[in-house]
C-alpha positions as CSV (number, residue, x, y, z in Angstrom):
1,X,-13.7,-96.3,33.0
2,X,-15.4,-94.1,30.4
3,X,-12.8,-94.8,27.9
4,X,-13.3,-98.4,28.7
5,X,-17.2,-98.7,27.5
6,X,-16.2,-96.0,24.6
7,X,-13.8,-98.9,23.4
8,X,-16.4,-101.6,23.9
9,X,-19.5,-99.7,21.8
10,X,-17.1,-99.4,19.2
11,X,-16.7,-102.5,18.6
12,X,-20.4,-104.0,18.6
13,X,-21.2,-103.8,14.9
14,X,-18.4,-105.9,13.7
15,X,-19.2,-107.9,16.7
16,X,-23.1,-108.2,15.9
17,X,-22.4,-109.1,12.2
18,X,-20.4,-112.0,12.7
19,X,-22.7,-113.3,15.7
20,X,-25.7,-112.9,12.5
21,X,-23.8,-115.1,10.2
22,X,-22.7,-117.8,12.6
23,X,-26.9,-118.6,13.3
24,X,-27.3,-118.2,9.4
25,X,-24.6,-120.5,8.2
26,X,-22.7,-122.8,11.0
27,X,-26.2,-123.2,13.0
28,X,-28.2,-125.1,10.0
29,X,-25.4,-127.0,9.0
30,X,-24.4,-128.3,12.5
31,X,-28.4,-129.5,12.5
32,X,-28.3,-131.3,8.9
33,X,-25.1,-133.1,10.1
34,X,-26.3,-135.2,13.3
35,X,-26.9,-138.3,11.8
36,X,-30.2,-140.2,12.9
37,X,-29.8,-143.7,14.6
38,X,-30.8,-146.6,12.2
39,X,-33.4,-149.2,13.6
40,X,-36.0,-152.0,12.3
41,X,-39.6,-152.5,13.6
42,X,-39.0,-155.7,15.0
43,X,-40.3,-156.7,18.6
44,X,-39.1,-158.3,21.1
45,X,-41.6,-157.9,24.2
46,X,-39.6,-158.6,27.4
47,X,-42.5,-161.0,28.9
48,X,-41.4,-163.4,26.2
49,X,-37.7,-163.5,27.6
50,X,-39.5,-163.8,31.1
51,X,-39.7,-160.5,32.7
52,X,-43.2,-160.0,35.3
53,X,-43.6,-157.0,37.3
54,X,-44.2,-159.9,39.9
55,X,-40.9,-161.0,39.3
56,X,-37.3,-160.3,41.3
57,X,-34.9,-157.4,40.0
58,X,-32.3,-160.0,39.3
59,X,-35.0,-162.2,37.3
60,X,-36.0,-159.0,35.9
61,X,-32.5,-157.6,34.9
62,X,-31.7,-161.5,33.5
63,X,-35.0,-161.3,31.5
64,X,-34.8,-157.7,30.1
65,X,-30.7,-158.1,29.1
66,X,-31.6,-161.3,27.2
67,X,-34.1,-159.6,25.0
68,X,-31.3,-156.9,24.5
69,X,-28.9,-159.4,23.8
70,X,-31.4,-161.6,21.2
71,X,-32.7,-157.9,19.7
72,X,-29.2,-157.3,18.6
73,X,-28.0,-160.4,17.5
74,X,-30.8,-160.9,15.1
75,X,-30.6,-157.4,13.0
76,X,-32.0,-155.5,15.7
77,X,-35.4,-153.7,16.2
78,X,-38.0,-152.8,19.8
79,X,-37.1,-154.1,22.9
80,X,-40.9,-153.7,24.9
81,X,-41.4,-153.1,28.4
82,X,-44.9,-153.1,29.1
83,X,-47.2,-151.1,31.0
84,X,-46.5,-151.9,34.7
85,X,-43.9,-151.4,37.0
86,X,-40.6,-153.4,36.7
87,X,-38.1,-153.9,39.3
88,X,-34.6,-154.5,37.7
89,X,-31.0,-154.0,38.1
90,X,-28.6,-153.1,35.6
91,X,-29.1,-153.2,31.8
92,X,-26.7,-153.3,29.2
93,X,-27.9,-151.8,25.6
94,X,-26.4,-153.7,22.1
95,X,-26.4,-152.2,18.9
96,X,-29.1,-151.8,16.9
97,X,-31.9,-152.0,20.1
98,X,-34.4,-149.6,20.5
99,X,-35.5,-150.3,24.4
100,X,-39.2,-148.9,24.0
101,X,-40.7,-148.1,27.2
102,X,-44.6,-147.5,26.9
103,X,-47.2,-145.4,28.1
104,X,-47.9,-146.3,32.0
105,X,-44.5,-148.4,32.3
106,X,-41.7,-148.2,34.6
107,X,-38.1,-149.5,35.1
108,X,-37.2,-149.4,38.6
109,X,-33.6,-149.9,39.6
110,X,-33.6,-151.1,42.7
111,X,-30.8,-150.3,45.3
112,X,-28.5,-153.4,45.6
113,X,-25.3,-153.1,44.4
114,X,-24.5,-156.7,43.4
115,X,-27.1,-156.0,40.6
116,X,-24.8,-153.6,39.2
117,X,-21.1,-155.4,37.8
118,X,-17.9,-153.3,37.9
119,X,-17.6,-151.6,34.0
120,X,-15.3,-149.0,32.7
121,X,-16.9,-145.4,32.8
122,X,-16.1,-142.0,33.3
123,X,-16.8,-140.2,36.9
124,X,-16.9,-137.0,37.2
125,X,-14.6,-136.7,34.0
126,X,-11.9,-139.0,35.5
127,X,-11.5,-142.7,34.1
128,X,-11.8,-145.6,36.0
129,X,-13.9,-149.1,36.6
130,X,-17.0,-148.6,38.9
131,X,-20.5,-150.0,39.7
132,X,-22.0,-149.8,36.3
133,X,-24.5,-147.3,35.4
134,X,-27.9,-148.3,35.6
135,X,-28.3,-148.8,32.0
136,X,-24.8,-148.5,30.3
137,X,-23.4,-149.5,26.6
138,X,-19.6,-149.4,25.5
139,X,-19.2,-149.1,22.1
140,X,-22.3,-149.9,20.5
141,X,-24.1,-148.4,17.9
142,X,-27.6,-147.1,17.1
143,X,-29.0,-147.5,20.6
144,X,-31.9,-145.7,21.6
145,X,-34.4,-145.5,24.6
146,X,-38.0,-144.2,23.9
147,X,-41.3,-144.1,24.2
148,X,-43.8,-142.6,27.3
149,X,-42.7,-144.5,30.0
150,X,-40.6,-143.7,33.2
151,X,-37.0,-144.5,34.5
152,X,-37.1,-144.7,37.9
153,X,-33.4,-144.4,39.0
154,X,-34.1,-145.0,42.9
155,X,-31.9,-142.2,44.4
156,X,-33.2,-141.6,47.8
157,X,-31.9,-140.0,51.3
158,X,-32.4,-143.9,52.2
159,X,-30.7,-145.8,49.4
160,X,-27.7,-144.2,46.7
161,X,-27.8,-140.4,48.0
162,X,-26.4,-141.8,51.3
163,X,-23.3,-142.6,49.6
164,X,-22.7,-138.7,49.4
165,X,-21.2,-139.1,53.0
166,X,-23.5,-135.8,53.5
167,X,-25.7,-136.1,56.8
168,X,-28.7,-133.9,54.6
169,X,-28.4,-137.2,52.2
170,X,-29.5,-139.3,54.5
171,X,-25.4,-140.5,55.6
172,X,-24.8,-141.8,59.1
173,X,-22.0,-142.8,60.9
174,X,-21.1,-146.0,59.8
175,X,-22.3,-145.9,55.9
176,X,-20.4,-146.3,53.4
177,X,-19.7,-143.1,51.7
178,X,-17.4,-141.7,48.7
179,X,-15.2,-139.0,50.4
180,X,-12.2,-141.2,50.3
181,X,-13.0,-143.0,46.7
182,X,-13.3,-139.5,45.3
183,X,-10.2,-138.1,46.3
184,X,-8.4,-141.4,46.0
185,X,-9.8,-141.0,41.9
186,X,-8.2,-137.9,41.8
187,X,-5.0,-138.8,43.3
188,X,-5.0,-141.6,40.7
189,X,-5.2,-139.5,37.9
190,X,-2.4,-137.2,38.9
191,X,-0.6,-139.9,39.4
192,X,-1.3,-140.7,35.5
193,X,-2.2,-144.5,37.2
194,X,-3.5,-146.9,34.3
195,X,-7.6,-146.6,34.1
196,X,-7.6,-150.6,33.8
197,X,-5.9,-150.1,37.9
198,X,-8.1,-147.7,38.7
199,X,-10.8,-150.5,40.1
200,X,-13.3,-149.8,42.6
201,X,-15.0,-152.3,44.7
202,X,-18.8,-151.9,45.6
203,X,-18.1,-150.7,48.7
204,X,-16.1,-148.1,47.7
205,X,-19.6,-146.5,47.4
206,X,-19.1,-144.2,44.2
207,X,-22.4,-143.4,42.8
208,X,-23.5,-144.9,39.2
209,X,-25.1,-142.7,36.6
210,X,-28.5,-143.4,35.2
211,X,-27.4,-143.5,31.7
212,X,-24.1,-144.0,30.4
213,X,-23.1,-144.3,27.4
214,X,-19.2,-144.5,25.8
215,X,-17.7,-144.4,22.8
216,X,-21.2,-144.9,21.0
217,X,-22.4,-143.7,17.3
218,X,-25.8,-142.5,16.9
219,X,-28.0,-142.2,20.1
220,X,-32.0,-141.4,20.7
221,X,-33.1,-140.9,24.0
222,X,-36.7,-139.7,23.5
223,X,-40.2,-139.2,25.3
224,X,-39.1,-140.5,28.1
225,X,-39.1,-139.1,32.1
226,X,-36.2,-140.1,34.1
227,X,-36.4,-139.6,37.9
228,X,-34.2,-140.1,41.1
229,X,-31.2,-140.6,39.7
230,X,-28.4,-141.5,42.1
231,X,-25.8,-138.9,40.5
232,X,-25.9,-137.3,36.7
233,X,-28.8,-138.7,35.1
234,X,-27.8,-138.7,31.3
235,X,-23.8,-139.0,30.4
236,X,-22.7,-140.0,26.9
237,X,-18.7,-140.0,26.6
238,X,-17.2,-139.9,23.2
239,X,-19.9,-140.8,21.5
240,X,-21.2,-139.2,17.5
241,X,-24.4,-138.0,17.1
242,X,-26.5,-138.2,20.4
243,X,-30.0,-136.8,20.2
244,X,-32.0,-135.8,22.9
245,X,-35.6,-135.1,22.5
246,X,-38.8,-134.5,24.6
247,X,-37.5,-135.7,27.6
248,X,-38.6,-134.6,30.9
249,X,-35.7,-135.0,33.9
250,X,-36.4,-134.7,37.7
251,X,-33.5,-135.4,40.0
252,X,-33.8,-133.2,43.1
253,X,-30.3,-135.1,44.5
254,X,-26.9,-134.6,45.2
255,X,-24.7,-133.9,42.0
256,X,-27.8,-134.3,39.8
257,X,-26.9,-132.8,36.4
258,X,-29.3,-133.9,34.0
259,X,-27.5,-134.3,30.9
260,X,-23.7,-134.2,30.3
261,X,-22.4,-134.6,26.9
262,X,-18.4,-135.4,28.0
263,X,-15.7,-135.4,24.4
264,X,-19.1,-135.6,22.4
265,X,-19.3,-134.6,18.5
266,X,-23.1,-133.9,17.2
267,X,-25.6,-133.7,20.0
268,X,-28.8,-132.3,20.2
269,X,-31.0,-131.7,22.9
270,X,-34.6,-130.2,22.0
271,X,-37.9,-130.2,23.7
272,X,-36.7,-131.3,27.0
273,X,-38.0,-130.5,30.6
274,X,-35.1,-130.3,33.3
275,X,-35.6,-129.5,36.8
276,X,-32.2,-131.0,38.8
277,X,-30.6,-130.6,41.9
278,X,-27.1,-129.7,40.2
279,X,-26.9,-128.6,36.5
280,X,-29.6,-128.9,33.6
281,X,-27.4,-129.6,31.0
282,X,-23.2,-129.3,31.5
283,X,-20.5,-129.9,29.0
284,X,-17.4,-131.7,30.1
285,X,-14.5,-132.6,27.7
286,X,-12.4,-134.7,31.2
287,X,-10.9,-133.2,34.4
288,X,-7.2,-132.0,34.4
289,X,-4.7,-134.8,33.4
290,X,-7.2,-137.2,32.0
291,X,-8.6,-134.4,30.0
292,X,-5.2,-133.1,28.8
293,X,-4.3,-136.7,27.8
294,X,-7.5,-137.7,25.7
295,X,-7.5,-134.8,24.1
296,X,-11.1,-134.7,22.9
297,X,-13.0,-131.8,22.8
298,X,-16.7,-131.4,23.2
299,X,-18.2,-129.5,19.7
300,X,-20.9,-129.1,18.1
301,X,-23.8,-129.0,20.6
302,X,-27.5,-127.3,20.1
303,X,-29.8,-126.9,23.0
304,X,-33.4,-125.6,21.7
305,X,-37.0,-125.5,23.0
306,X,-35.9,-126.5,26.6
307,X,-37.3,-125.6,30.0
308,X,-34.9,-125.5,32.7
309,X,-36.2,-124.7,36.3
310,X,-34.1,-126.0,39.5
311,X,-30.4,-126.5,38.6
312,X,-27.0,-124.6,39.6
313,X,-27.1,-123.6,35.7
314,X,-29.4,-123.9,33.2
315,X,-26.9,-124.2,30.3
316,X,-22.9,-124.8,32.1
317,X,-19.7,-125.4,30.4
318,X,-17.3,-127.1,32.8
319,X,-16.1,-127.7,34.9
320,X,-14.3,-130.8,33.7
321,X,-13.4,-129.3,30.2
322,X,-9.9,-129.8,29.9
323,X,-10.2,-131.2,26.5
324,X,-11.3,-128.2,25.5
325,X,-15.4,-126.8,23.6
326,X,-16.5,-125.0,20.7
327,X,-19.5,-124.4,19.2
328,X,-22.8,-124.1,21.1
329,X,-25.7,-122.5,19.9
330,X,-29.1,-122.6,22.3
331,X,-31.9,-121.3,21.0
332,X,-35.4,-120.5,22.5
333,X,-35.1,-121.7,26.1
334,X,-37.1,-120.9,29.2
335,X,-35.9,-120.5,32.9
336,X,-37.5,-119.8,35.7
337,X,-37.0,-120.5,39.5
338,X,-35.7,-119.2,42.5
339,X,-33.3,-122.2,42.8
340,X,-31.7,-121.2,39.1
341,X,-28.5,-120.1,40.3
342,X,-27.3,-118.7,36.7
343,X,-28.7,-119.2,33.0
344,X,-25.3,-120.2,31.5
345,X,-22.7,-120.2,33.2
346,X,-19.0,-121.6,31.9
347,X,-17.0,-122.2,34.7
348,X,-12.8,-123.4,35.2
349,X,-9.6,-123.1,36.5
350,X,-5.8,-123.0,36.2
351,X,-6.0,-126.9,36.7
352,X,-7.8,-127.8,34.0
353,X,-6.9,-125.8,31.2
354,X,-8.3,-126.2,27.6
355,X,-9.8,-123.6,25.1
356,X,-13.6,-122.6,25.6
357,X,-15.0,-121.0,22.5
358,X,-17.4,-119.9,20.2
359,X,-20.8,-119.9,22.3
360,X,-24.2,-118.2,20.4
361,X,-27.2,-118.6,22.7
362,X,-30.3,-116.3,21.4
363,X,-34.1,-116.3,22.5
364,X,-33.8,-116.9,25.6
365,X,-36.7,-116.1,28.4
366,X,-36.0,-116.1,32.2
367,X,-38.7,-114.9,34.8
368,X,-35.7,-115.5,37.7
369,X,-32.6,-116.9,38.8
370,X,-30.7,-116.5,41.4
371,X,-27.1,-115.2,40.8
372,X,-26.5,-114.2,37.5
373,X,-27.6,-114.6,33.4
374,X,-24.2,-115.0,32.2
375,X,-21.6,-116.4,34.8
376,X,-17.5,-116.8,33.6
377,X,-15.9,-117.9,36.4
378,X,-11.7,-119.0,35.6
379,X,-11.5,-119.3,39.4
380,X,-13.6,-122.7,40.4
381,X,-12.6,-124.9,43.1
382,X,-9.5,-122.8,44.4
383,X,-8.7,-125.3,46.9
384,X,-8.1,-127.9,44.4
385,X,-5.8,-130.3,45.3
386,X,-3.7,-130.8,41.3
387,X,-1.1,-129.3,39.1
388,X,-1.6,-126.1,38.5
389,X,-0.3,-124.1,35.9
390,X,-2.6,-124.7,33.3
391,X,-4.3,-122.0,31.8
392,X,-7.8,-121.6,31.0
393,X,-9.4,-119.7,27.8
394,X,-12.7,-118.5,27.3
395,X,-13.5,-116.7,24.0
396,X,-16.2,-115.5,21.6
397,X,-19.6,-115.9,24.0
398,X,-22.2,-113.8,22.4
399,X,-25.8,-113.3,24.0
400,X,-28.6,-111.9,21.8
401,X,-32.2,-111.4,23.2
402,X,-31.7,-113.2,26.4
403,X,-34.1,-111.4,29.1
404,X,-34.1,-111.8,33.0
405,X,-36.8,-110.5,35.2
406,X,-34.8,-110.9,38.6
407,X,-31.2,-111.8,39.1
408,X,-28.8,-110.5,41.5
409,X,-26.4,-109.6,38.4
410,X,-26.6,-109.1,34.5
411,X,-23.5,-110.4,34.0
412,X,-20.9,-112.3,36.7
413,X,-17.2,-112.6,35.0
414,X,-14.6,-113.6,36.9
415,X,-11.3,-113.4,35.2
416,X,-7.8,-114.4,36.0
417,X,-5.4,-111.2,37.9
418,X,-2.3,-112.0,36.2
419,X,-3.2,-112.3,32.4
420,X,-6.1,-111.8,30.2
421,X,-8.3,-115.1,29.5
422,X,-11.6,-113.9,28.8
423,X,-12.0,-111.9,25.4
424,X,-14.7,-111.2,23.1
425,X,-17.9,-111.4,24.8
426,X,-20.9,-109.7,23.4
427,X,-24.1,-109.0,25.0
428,X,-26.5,-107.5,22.4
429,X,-30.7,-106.5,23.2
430,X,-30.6,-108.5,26.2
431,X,-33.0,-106.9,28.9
432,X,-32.7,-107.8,32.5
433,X,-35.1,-106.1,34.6
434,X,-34.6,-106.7,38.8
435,X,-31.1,-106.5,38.9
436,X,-30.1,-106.5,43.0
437,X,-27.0,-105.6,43.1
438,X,-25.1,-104.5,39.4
439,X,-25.4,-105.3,35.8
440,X,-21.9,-106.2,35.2
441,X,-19.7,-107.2,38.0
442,X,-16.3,-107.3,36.3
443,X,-13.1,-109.1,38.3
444,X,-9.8,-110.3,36.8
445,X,-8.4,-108.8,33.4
446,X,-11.3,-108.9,30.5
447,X,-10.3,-107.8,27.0
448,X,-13.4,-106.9,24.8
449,X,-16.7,-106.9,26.6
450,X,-19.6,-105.7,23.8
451,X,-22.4,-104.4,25.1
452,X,-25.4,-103.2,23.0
């Protein structure tokens, strides 16, 4: 054991040069290169296409979808929703529309799911046609949502939480519930069945996302507070340059990540407020066979300025990452809460596969959390029923000035027994003060653990 941490000093100043030159070079390029969505100033108030917060959700979702539809058509520009609070069902955004929700205004998606059509989207990174997202876009182009309003997404233990088919949701015998949907989405994909036969009905009960957005180029979401979401609360899939900024998310629910960039290129989320009853921001690249099929990585992500406090993880990699990740750089992040399970936190398995790599997170401030700053885990969801066999890598994760007042562990990495997956993982002036159990808990084989 001596020899061991011997052998790991040893390697620290090579380590610690390279870690300096990715945050000098790759960092400020990666910024530069996420391209800014392109709007005009035009308006299109949503009263004048016959939205009143007096009105229906359906007349509501009608009005609001034709302004979308009339922004877009004409060259694009401000979609308006007043002050006031506005009932609504599902929205579909158009390229081109910036859907500007101002100071004192709310969209409220109600719970009724013939208000919400049957779209293609991604759950839980496995493809298939469900209830649509509460405000959803396939294969548009600068789309954006801002301003200082609120998106109500109506997840309650009364309304889309009971779906869980988890009695502390508010299920009872009787209700619909997603148990079966779930597994039969799985099945499907090991199957390798055709997403366009992968159909769910509504009653198939498999909870829509907030926002979701696919195979989209330049996206702002900005200013805005989304709460209650029935499951993840922000999910772009395969879409360029997303930018998320000043955003403040609350979703206390079941499975409420707040923001999960899935086969993404160029994203940015700064300035944001997270405080979720799952993870604060994970990146997903498609579960197992889907995954290994698309083949698109997530790359190219920086999380800056952010304040995580409830949330599994703050900042999680997985665990639908079969397509594989590279290159993350957080910067300047605070955590604190007794429900912050880890700070970041990559986790996987032999079903998923795919290559995790080249993670830099720096600056980073944490009064508590719960289990541990830096989790690895290659062992997630052993009971998993899929194909085995496919081997997970995690490589080059470097933490520089990340400090913990109270944790149970420094560091939590849980390799695989049979071969070595985990390599190259530095840990450089981090202090963590209030450890309750050990610094490092080590199990599995781990080649090249740097510690400074």
């Amino acid at each position: 054991m001596k020899h061991f941490f011997l052998t790991l000093i040893t390697f620290c100043a090579t380590c610690l040069t390279a870690f300096a030159d990715e945050w000098d070079t790759d960092y400020p390029r990666l910024v530069s290169s996420i391209a800014s969505v392109r709007l005009n100033d035009a308006e299109y108030p949503v009263t004048r296409f016959g939205a009143k917060t007096s009105a229906s959700a359906r007349q509501n979702q009608k009005a609001i979808n034709k302004a979308i539809d009339t922004c877009s058509r004409k060259g694009g520009g401000k979609v308006i929703i007043p002050r006031g609070t506005w009932n609504t069902g599902a929205l579909v955004m158009k390229s081109n529309v910036n859907l500007v929700l101002e100071e004192g205004a709310t969209l409220q998606f109600v719970f009724d799911v013939n208000l919400y059509p049957i779209v293609e989207t991604h759950w839980e990174g496995l493809g298939c046609y469900n209830v649509s997202p509460l405000i959803y876009a396939n294969g548009e182009h600068d789309i954006a949502i801002t301003g200082k309003g609120t998106i109500d997404g109506g997840g309650t233990r009364s309304t889309w939480w009971t779906w869980t088919g988890v009695d502390r949701f508010g299920w009872k015998e009787g209700m619909y519930n997603q148990r079966k949907s779930r597994a039969q989405l799985q099945e499907w994909s090991e199957n390798q069945t055709p997403v366009s036969e992968r159909v769910f009905a509504k009653d198939n009960a498999m909870r829509p996302q907030t926002v979701n957005f696919m195979r989209c180029e330049r996206v702002l979401i900005e200013g805005v507070t989304l709460l209650s979401s029935p499951f993840w609360v922000l999910h772009p899939v395969m879409c360029e340059d997303v930018t998320v900024r000043d955003v403040t998310i609350i979703n206390e629910g079941p499975n409420g990540d707040g923001c999960d960039p899935e086969s993404c290129n160029r994203v940015l989320i700064e300035n944001c407020r997270f405080r979720t009853g799952d993870d604060c921001i994970a990146i997903k690249s498609g579960r197992n066979k889907d995954g290994r099929m698309w083949n698109t990585p997530c790359q190219n992500v920086v999380v800056r300025n952010c304040r995580m406090e409830d949330g599994h993880g703050g900042i999680v990699v997985g665990s639908e990452i079969s397509g594989g990740f590279r290159n993350l750089f957080v910067e300047n992040c605070q955590m604190d809460s007794p429900n912050l399970d880890r700070v970041v936190r990559i986790k996987t398995n032999t079903c998923r596969g795919g290559v995790v790599e080249n993670i830099f997170v720096r600056n980073v401030e944490v009064g508590e959390c719960r289990e541990a700053v830096l989790k690895i885990n290659l062992n997630y969801e052993p009971r998993e029923k899929a194909e085995r066999g496919h081997i997970p890598t995690v490589r080059n994760v470097n933490l520089n000035n990340v400090n913990c007042r109270k944790s149970k562990y420094g560091a939590y990495i849980s390799g695989l027994e049979e071969d070595v997956r985990i390599s190259d993982i530095t840990i450089t002036n981090c202090s963590w003060t209030g450890i309750q159990s050990f610094p490092y808990r080590i199990e599995g084989k781990v080649e090249g653990l740097n510690i400074r």
